[in-house]
C-alpha positions as CSV (number, residue, x, y, z in Angstrom):
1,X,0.0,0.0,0.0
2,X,2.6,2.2,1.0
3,X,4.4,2.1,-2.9
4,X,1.3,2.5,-4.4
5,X,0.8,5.7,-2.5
6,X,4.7,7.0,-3.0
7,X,4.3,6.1,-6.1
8,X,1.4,8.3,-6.7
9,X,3.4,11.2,-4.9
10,X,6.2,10.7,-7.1
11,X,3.6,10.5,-10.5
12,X,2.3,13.4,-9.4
13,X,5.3,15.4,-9.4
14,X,6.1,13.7,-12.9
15,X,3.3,15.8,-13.5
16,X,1.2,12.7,-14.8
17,X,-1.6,13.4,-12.7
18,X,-4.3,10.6,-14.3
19,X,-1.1,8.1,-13.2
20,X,-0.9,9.4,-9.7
21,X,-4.5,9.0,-9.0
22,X,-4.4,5.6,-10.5
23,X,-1.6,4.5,-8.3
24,X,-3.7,6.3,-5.2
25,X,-6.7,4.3,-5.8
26,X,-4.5,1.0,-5.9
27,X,-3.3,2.3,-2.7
28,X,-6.5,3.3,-1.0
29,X,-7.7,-0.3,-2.4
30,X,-5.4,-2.4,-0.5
31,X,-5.8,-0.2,2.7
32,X,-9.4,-1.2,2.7
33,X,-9.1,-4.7,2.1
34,X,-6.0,-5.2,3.9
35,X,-8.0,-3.7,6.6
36,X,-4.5,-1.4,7.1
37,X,-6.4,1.7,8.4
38,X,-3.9,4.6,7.6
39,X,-5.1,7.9,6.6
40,X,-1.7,8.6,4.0
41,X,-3.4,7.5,1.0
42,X,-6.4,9.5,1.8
43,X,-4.1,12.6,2.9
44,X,-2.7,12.4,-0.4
45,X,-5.6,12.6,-2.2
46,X,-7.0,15.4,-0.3
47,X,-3.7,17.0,-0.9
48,X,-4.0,16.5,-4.7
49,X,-6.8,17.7,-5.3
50,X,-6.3,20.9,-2.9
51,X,-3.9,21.4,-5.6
52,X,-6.2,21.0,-8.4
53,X,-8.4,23.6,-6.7
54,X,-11.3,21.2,-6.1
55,X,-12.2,21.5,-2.5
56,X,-15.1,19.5,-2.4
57,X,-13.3,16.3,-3.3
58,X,-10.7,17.2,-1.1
59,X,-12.9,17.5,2.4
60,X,-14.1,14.6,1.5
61,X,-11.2,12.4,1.3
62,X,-9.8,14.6,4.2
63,X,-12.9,13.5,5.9
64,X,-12.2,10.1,4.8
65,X,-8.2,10.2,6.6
66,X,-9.6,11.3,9.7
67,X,-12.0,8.6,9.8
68,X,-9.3,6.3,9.3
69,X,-7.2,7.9,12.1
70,X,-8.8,11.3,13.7
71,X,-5.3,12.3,15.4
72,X,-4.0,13.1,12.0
73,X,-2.5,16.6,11.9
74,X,-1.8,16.8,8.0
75,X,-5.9,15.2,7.0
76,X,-7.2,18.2,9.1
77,X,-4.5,20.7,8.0
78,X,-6.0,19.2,4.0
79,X,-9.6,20.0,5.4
80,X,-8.8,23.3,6.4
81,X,-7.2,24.0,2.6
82,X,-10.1,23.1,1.2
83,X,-12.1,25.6,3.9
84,X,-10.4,28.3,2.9
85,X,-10.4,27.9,-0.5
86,X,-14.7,27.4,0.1
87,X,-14.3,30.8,2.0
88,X,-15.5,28.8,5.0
89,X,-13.2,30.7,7.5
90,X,-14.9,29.4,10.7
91,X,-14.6,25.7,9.4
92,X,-10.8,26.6,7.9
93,X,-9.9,27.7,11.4
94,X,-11.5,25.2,13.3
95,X,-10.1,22.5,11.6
96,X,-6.2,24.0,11.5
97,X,-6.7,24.9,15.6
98,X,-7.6,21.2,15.4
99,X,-4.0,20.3,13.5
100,X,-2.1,22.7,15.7
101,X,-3.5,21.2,18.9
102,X,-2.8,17.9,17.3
103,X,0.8,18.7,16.7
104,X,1.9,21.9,17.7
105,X,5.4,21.9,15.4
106,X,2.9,21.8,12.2
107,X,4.0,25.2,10.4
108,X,1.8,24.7,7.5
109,X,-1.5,24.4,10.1
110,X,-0.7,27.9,12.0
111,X,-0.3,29.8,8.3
112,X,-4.2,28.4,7.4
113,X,-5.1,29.4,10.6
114,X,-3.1,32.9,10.6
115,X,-5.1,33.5,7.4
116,X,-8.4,32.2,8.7
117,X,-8.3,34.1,12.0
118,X,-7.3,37.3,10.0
119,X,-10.8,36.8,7.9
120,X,-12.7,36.1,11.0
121,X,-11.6,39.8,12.3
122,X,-9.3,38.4,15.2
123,X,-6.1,39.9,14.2
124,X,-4.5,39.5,17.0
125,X,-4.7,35.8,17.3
126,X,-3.8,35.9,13.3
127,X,-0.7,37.3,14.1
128,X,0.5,35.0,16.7
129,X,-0.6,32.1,14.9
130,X,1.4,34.0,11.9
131,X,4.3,34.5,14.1
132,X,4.7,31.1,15.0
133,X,4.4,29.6,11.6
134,X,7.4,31.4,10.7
135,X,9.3,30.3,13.8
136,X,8.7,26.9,13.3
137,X,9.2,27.5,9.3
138,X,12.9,29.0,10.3
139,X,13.5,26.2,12.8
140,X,12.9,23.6,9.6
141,X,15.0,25.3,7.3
142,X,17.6,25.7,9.7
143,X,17.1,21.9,10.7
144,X,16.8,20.5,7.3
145,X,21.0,19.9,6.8
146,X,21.3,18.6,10.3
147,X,18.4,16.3,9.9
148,X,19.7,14.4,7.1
149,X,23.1,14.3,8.5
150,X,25.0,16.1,5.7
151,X,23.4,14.0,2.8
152,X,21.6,17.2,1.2
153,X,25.1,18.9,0.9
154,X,26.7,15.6,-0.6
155,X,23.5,15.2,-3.2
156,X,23.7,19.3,-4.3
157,X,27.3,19.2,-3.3
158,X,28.8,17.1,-5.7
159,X,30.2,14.4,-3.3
160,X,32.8,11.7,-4.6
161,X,31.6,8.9,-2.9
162,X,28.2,7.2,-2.9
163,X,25.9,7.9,-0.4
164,X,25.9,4.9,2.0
165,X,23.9,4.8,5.1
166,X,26.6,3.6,7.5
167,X,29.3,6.7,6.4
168,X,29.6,8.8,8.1
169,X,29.1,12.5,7.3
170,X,32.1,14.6,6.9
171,X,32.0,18.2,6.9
């Protein structure tokens, strides 16, 4: 299930999007009768089509991850994309305050809400929620190198050696 649905990640940014919804399907097929019960395939899809601008389709396979698993931070930060695109701010803020209290290191759920809260006229809960997506958006980039132990500077750096997972990083 899990290839299926990377594999419609990776279509997708092939730009091959009938492909990547194939490959989805085949994933959310075997969750079902695999009885696997994660929400990523479902995520995705809401997530894809976010991107293709079609909200309604995307709340409802959002709606769809969190019945699978209702602690999910990213299905509710996709339900609140699709909110706001709707114009629904109440329901756009209500479901990223859900992602945030979910997992508070979830940048992409305080923007949505900064945003949301702005439309709602509560400007200065926008701006804190706006303030702390872009700490936790700085901490990430600043993270990034450390997280993957060098590797991203041996990939973009040009590094002699292939990349094996016992090496050690050298700096």
């Amino acid at each position: 299930m899990k290839a299926w649905d990377n594999l419609g990640l990776t279509m997708e940014v092939l730009g091959n999007n009938a492909r990547a919804l194939k490959c989805y399907t085949t994933a959310m097929n075997l969750n079902e009768e695999e009885q696997l019960r994660s929400e990523w395939p479902y995520v995705n899809v809401s997530a894809f089509y976010n991107r293709q601008v079609q909200p309604d389709l995307a709340i409802a396979y959002a709606r769809k991850a969190i019945g699978f698993n209702p602690r999910s931070a990213p299905a509710h930060v996709q339900l609140a994309r699709a909110y706001r695109v709707l114009g629904d701010w109440q329901k756009c803020a209500e479901a990223a305050q859900k992602a945030v209290d979910l997992n508070p290191w979830t940048s992409d759920a305080y923007y949505v809400l900064g945003i949301a809260l702005r439309k709602l006229g509560k400007i200065q809960e926008s701006q804190a929620a706006m303030a702390k997506f872009e700490q936790i958006h700085k901490e990430e980039q600043i993270d990034l190198p450390q997280k993957l132990g060098g590797i991203a500077d041996r990939v973009m750096g040009g590094h002699p050696g292939p990349l094996n997972p016992d090496e050690e990083p050298s700096r």
